[in-house]
C-alpha positions in Angstrom: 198.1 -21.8 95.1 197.3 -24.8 97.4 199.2 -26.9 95.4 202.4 -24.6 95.7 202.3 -24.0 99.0 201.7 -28.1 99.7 204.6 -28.8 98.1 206.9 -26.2 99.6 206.0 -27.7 102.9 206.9 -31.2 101.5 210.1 -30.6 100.5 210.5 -28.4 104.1 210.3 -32.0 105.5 212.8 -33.2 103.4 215.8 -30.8 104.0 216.8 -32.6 107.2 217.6 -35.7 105.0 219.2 -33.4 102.1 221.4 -31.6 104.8 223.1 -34.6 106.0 224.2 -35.4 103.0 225.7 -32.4 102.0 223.3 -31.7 98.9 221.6 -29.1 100.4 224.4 -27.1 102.0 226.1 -27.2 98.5 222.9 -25.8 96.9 222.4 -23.4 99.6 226.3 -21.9 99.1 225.9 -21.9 95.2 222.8 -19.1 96.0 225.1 -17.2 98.1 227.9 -17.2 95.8 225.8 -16.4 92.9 224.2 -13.5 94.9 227.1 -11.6 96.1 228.7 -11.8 92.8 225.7 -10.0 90.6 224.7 -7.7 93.7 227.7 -7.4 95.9 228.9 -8.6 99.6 226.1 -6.6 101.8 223.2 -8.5 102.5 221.5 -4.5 103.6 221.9 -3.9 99.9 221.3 -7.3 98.3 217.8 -8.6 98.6 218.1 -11.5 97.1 221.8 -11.9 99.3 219.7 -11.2 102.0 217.1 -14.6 101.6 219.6 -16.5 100.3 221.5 -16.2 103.9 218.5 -16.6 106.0 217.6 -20.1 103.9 221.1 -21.0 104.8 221.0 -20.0 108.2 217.3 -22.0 108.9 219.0 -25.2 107.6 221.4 -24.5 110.1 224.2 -23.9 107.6 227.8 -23.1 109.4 228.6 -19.7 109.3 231.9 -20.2 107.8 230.0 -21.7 105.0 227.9 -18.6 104.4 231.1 -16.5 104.8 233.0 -17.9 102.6 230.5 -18.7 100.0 230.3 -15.0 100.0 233.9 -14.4 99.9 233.8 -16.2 96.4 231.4 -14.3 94.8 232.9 -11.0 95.5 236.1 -12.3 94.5 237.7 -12.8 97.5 238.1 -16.2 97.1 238.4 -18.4 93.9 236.5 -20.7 93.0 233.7 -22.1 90.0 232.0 -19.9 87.7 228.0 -20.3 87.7 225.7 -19.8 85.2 222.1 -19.3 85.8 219.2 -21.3 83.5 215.8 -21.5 83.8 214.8 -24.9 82.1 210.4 -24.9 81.2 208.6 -28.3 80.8 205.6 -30.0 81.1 204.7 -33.0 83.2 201.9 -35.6 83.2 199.1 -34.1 82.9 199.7 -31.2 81.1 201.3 -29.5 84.8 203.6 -26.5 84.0 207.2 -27.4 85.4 209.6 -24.0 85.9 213.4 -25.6 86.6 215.8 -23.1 88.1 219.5 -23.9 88.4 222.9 -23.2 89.0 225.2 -24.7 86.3 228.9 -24.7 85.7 228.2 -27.0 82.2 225.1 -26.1 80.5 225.6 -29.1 78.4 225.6 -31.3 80.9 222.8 -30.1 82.7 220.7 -29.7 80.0 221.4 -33.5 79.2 220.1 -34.0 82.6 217.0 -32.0 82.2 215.9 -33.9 79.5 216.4 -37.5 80.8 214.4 -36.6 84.1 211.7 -35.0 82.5 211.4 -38.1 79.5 212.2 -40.4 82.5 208.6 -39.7 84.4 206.4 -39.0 81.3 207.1 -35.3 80.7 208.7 -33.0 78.2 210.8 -29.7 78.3 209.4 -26.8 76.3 211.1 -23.8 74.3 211.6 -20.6 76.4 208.5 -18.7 77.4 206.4 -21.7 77.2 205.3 -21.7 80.7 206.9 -19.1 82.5 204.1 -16.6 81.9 202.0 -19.0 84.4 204.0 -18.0 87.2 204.8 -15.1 89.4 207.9 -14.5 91.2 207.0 -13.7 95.1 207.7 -14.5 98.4 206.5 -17.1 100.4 206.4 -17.6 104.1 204.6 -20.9 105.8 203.7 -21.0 109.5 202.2 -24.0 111.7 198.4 -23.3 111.4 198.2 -25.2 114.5 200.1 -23.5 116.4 199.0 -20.0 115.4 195.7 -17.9 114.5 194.8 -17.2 110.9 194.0 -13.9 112.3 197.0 -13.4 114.3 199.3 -14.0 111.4 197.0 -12.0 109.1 197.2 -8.9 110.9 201.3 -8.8 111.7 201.9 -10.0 107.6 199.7 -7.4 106.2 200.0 -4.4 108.3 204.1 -5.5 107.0 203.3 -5.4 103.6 202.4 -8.7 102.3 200.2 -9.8 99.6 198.1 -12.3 101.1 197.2 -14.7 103.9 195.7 -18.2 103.7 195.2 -21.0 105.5 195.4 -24.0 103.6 194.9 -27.6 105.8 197.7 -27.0 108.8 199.5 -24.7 107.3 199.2 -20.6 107.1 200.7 -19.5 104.1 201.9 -15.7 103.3 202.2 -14.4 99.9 204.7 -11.4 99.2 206.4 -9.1 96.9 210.2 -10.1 96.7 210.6 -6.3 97.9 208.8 -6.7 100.7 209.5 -10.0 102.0 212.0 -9.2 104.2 210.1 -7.0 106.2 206.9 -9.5 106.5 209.8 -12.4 107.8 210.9 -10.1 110.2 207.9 -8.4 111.1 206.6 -12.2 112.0 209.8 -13.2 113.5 209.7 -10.1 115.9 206.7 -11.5 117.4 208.0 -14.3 118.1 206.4 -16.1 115.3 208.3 -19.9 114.3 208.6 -19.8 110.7 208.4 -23.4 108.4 209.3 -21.8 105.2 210.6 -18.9 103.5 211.3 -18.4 100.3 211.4 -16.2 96.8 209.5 -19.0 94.2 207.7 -18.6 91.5 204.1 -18.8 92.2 201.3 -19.8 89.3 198.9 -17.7 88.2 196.4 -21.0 88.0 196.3 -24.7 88.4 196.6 -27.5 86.3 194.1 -30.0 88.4 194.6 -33.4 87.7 193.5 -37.1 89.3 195.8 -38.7 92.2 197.7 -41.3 89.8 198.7 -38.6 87.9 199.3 -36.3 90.6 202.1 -39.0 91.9 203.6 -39.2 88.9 204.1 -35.2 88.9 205.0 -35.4 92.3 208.0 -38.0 91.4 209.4 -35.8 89.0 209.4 -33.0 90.9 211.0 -34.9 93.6 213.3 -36.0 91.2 214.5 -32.7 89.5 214.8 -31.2 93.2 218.0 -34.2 93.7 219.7 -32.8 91.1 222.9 -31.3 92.3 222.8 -28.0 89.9 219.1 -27.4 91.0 217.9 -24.6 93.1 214.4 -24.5 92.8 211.3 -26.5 91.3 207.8 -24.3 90.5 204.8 -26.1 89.0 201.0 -25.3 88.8 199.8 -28.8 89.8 196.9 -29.0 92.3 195.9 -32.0 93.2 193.7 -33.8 96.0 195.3 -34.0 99.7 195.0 -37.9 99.7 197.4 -37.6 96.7 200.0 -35.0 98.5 199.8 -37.4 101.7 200.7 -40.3 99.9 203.5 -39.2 98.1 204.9 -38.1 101.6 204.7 -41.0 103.4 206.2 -42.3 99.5 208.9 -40.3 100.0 209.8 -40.1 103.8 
């Protein structure tokens, strides 16, 4: 799950830049919108409400944003209808690509889909072909330098979570999406500074591949994460640190 939890963090580093110009926020109010209109208004009684506000309110998302994102998906408000699709691919290297998004012309973004994926050497798949790699759970990232493996450990399990690992300079915490509120807030009570937190699929096993190829995956992940109606890339890749760290300089 190194490879999942590297590229999490990656992207992390890139929502300042996304935020100021506007993509994220949009992205970010889509989720909400979405949220309250399948599960209601209450974020109490709406789990996936519930994450969707506290990733809104990390990247520092105005309130009246979040309110009246809301507002339109209980009806209060007008505004577009979304459709949810889950697009499955492959990329370079055989990596397993999951593509979640938010979509007011399926059409259109499945136009899209395809020119990225062809674009960067890869292909999208038939439903099912890959999604039975992945997981959906929660994940939670922490500064490794900053805190004890064990200290984080013993707060995030005796919560409820899955699992604990430190991978390079970053503690990572693997939930259930039922319990993932109460491990944030569990960690968060203690005064713990959280990186990431998100519900993402999570793969089952890794597709390993060399660090030219790893770049190349890298670049269309990247790539499919720009896309306006985009919510959420997943992929299996693992791949060496050297590679990671020089698509993030790449990229910064």
């Amino acid at each position: 799950m190194s490879g999942h939890s590297k590229w999490a963090n990656i992207k992390h580093r890139k929502g300042a830049q996304d935020a100021k110009r506007g993509q994220l926020f949009s992205k970010l109010a889509k989720e909400i919108t979405v949220a309250a209109k399948i599960g209601g208004g209450n974020p109490e009684n709406n789990v996936r409400l519930r994450v969707a506000i506290e990733r809104a309110r990390q990247a520092n998302m105005p309130l009246e944003n979040i309110e009246r994102a809301i507002k339109r998906g209980t009806g209060e408000l007008e505004g577009v209808s979304y459709e949810e699709v889950v697009y499955e691919g492959y990329g370079p290297g055989g990596v397993a690509i999951l593509v979640s998004v938010l979509t007011d012309n399926k059409n259109r973004t499945a136009a899209e889909m395809r020119k990225i994926f062809n674009k960067f050497g890869g292909s999208l798949g038939t439903s099912g072909s890959v999604a039975w790699i992945f997981d959906k759970k929660g994940y939670i990232s922490v500064d490794g330098n900053k805190y004890s493996e064990d200290e984080i450990l013993e707060i995030a399990i005796e919560a409820g979570a899955d699992d604990v690992k430190k991978e390079d300079d970053v503690i990572s915490i693997y939930t259930s999406v039922e319990a993932f509120s109460d491990v944030l807030n569990a960690l968060k009570n203690k005064g713990i500074e959280i990186k990431v937190s998100e519900i993402s699929m999570v793969p089952k096993s890794t597709a390993t591949v060399d660090d030219d190829t790893a770049i190349k995956v890298l670049r269309l992940l990247e790539e499919l994460e720009n896309n306006d109606d985009v919510q959420n890339v997943s992929s299996n890749l693992d791949a060496s640190d050297s590679a990671f760290e020089k698509f993030s300089k790449e990229a910064a």
